[in-house]
N, C-alpha and C positions, 0 to 999 in steps of 0.2 A: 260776615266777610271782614277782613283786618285789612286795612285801608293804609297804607304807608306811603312815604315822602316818591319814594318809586315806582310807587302803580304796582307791588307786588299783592298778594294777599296770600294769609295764613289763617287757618280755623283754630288753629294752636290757642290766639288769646280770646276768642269769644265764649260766652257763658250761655249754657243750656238754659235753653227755655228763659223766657218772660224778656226785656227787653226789646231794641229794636235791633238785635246780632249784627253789631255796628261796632267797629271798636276805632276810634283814630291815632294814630301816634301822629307825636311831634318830638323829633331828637335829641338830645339832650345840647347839643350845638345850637339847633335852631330858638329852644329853650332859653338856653345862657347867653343869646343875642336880643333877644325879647324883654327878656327880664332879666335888670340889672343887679349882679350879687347872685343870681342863682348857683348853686354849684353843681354841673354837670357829671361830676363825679368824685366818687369819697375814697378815701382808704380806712374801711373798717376791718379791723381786726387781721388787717395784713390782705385786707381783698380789696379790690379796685371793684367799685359799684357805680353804675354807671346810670344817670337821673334822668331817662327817658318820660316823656309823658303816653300813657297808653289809657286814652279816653274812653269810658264804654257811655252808650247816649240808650237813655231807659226812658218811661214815662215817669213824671214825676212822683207820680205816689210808689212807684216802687219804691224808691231812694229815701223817701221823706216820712222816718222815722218819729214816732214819740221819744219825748222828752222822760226817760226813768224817774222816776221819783229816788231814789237809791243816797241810803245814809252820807256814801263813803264820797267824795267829789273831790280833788286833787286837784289843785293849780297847773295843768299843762305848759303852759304861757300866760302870762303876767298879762304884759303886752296888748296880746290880743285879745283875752280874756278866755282861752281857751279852759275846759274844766274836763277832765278826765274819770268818767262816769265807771269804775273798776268792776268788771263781769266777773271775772274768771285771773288765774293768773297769767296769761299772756294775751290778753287782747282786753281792749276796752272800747266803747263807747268815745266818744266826743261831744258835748256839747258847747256853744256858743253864749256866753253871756251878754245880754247886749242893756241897755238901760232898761227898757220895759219888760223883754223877757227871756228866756232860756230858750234853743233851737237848736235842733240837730246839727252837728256840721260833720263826721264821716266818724269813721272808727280806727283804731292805732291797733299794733301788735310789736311786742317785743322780739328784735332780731339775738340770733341764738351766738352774739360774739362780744368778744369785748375789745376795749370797755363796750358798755352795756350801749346798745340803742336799740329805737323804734323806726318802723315807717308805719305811715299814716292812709289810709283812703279817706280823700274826700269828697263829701255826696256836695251838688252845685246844682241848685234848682236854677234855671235861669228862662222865663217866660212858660213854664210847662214841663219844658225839657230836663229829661235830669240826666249830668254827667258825672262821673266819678274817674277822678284820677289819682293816681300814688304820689303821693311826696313824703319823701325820706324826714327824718328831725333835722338834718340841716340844713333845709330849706323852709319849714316850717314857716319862718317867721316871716316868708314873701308869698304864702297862699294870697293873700289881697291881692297883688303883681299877678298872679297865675290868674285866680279868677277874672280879673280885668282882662287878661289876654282872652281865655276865653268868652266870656261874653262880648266883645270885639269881633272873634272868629264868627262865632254863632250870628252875631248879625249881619256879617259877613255872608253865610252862608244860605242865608232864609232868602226866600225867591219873595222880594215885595210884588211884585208886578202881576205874579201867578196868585198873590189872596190864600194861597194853598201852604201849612203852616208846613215847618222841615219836617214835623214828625207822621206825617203825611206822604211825605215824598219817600221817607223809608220806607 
């Protein structure tokens, strides 16, 4: 069920099989109120793209991919340390550099306009849970700002009282 700011629902964005067929949005308004600098919407390549978050909530080890061993590893972001693990030519891997080790963080694909960009999935383990949301490359560099938001919500959302974990109550 797709769960929206309205109480509506649509099967349109849930994914067959595995998961907990749970998908959350949060709009790109409520987004760019949350988190400061996000950009709610782009104009690429002459199209107005609009930076909804549509959360799908899995068990963790769906989402919680091996680290490739893979020659080729590209500077995503400096920044963050992001490292662009290259499969194929329009989509890649993502890993995270951190000081002790290398980890998953979602996967990228090339959008088909120019000039040239990407949007990004990324996987969000956060106490078991795993979510994955989109964000475009010009938002990239406030995934920190997003994940905070969510694991905020999530804790939000977990029933302390009932003992009974969210992924439970799915």
């Amino acid at each position: 069920m797709f769960v929206g700011e309205t109480g509506t629902s649509s099967a349109e964005f849930d994914s067959q099989g595995g998961g907990y067929n749970v998908s959350i949005f949060l709009n790109q308004n409520t987004v760019s109120q949350l988190v400061p600098e996000y950009k709610s919407e782009t104009n690429i390549g002459g199209r107005v793209r609009k930076h909804a978050l549509y959360i799908t909530l899995s068990p963790s080890e769906e989402i919680n991919q091996a680290v490739p061993d893979a020659p080729t590893k590209d500077l995503l972001d400096g920044e963050m340390q992001l490292l662009a693990v290259k499969a194929d030519t329009f989509s890649w891997q993502v890993i995270q550099k951190t000081a002790k080790k290398q980890q998953h963080w979602g996967t990228c694909a090339d959008l088909p306009t120019e000039p040239k960009s990407f949007r990004c999935l990324r996987d969000l383990i956060i106490e078991g849970l795993g979510l994955t949301y989109p964000i475009s490359q010009e938002n990239l560099h406030l995934y920190p700002a997003i994940d905070a938001l969510l694991q905020e919500k999530v804790a939000q959302w977990r029933c302390a009282s009932s003992g009974i974990p969210i992924e439970q109550q799915l």
